[in-house]
C-alpha positions in Angstrom: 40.8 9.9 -5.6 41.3 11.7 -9.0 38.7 8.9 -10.5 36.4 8.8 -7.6 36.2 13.0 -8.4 35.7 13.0 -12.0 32.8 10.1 -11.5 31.4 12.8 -8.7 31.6 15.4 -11.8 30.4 13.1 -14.4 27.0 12.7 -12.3 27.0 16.1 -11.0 27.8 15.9 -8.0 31.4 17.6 -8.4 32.8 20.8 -10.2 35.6 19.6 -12.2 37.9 22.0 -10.0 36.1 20.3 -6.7 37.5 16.9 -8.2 40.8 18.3 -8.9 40.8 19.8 -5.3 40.2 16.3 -3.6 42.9 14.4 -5.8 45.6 17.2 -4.7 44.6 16.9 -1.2 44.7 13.4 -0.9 48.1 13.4 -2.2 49.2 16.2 0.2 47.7 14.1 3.0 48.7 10.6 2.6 47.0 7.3 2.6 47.2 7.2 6.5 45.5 9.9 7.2 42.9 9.8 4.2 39.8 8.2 5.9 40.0 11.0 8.3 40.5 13.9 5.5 37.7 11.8 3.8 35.3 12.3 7.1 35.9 15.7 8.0 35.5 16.4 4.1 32.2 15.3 4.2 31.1 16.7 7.5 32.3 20.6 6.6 30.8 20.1 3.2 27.4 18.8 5.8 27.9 21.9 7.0 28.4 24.0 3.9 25.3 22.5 2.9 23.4 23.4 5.6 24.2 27.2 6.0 24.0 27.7 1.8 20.1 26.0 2.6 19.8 28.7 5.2 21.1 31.6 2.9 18.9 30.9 0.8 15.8 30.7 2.4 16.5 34.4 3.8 17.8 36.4 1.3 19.1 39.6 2.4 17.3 42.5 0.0 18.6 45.6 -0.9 22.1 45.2 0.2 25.2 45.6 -2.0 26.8 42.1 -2.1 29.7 40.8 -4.9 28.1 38.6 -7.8 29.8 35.2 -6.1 27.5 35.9 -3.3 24.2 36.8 -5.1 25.1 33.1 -7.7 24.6 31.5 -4.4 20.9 32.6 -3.6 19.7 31.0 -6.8 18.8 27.3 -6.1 20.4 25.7 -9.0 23.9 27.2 -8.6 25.3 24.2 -6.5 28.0 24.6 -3.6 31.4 25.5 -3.4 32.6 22.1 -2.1 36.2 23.2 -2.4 35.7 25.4 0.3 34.8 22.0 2.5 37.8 20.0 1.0 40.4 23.2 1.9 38.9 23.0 5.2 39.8 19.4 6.2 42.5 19.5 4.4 44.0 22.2 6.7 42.5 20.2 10.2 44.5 17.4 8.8 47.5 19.0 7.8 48.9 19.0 11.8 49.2 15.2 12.2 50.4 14.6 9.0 54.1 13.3 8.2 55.0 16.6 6.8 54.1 18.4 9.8 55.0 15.7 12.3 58.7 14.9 11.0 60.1 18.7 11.3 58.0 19.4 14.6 60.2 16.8 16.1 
């Protein structure tokens, strides 16, 4: 996972931190539960997509917002794909063996 992330980020399609992100989570997840981690990854970042698309066809004027939240209004300033891996990584987490070995 770590190479398939820093070949994302060597194209542009990754922050080096997003690659990082997805290597770390794979580990925490495990190789049987991957392709789903993988899938709902790539759906919530789907998502991500869509409602950063949104935000920034209607900026909001003349209200106070932090500077992370203004970056995002500019078109080049990519998306915070972490926030898409943390996500599945945390739908996941319940059937994992971590979580499955001492609920039982």
């Amino acid at each position: 996972m770590l190479v398939a992330g820093i070949a994302l980020f060597a194209f542009g399609g990754f922050g080096g931190g997003d690659a990082k992100l997805l290597a770390v989570g794979a580990l925490w997840i495990g190789f049987d539960q991957l392709p789903l981690f993988l899938a709902l990854t790539a759906a919530l970042g789907g998502i991500l997509a869509l409602v950063i698309v949104k935000y920034r066809a209607h900026p909001v004027l003349g209200v106070y917002a932090p500077d992370w939240a203004m970056k995002l209004h500019k078109p080049g300033s990519g998306i915070p794909y972490g926030i898409a891996i943390a996500g599945a990584a945390l739908l996941v987490l319940p059937v994992t063996p971590w979580i499955v070995a001492t609920a039982g």
